[in-house]
N, C-alpha and C positions, 0 to 999 in steps of 0.2 A: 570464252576463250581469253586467255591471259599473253600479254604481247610479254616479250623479251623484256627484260629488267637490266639498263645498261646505266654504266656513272661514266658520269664524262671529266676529265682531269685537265684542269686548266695551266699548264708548264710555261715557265719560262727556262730559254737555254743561253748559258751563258759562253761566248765560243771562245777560246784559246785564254783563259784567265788570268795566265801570264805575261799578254801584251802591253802596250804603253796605251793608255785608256785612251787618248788622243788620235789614234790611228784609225782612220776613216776608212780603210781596206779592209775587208772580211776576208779570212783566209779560205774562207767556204762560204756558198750561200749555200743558207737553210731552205730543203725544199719537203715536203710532202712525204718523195719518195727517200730522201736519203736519211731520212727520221722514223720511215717506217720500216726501213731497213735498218736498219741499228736498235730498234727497240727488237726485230723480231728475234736478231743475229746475239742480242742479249741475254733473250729470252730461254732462246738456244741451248748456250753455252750456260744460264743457271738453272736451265728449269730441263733440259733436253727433247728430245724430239714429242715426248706425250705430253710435255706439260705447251711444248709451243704449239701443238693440236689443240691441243684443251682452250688455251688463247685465244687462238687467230677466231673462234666463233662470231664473234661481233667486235672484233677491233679494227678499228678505221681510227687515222688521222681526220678528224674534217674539219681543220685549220691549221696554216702555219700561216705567220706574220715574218718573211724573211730580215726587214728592217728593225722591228722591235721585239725577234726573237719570240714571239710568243704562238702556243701551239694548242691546240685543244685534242685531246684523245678520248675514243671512247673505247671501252670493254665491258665484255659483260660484268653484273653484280656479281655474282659467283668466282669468276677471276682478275677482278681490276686488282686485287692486291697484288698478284704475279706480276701484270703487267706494273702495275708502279713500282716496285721494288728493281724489277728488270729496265725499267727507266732511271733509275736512281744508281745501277751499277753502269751506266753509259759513261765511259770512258772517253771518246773521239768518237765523231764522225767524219767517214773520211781517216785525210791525216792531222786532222783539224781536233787536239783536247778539247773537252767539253766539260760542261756541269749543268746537271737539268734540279730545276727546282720545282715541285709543286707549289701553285699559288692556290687552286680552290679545288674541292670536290665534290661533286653535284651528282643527285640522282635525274635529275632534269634536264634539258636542253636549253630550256627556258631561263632559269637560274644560271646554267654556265655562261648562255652567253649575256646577263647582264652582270655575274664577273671579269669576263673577259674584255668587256667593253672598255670596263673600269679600268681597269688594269693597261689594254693597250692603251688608250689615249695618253693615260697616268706617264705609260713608256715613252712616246712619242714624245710627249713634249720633255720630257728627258732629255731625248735624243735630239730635238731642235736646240737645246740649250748646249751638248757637246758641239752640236757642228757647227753652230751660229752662222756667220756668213756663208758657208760654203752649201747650205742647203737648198738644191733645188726645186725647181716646182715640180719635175718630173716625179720626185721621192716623196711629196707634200699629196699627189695625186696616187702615187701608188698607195698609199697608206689609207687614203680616203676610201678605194676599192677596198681595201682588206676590210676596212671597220663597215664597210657597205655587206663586206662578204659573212662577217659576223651578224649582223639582221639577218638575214635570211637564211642562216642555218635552220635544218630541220632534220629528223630524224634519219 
């Protein structure tokens, strides 16, 4: 017996693109649901009701990183292209403009998440170097949960 054949899409989103890059407020927090919600309501409106059937088979969010924007999706083999293309026409989430970028495509869980590892920390300390002083430990602890929460991803 052959298990499901799923590729996992490691995104980065970039939120209101036109703000002053110094602005430490998010006009949105990125979560789970309001990502899965826009990729589905994308998916929708490009692919319609049989092709967002066809989708949702094996699509799961199983990560967002609220702070350093970064998300991992998974879809099956057969339609990750839908779904990416349908991620790539995200407009806003929320009232909140958007732009999602693919970073890695993997047939593995195992492979994504030591791209994704890469990539979030790469982000973080990014993001320690924008806020400098003003970073606190509450935010240095959350992010440690998240890169805790990438290890033990699993299928």
């Amino acid at each position: 017996m052959v298990g499901f054949k799923n590729r996992y899409m490691v995104m980065e989103v970039f939120l209101d693109p036109n703000r002053d890059i110094n602005a430490s407020d998010d006009p949105i927090i990125l979560t789970q649901y309001n990502l899965a919600k826009a990729v589905k309501d994308s998916v929708l409106v490009n692919y319609g009701e049989c092709g967002l059937a066809s989708s949702l088979g094996s699509f799961q969010i199983k990560y967002v990183n609220p702070i350093t924007k970064l998300c991992i999706i998974r879809a099956s083999r057969d339609e990750y292209q839908k779904v990416w293309s349908a991620v790539t026409m995200i407009r806003s989430i929320g009232n909140c403009p958007v732009l999602i970028n693919l970073l890695d495509l993997s047939g593995s869980i195992k492979a994504c998440k030591t791209a994704a590892l890469k990539c979030d920390e790469a982000k973080f300390e990014q993001y320690k170097l924008v806020v400098g002083d003003r970073l606190s430990p509450d935010v240095t602890m959350h992010v440690q949960n998240c890169l805790e929460k990438i290890k033990i991803l699993e299928h």
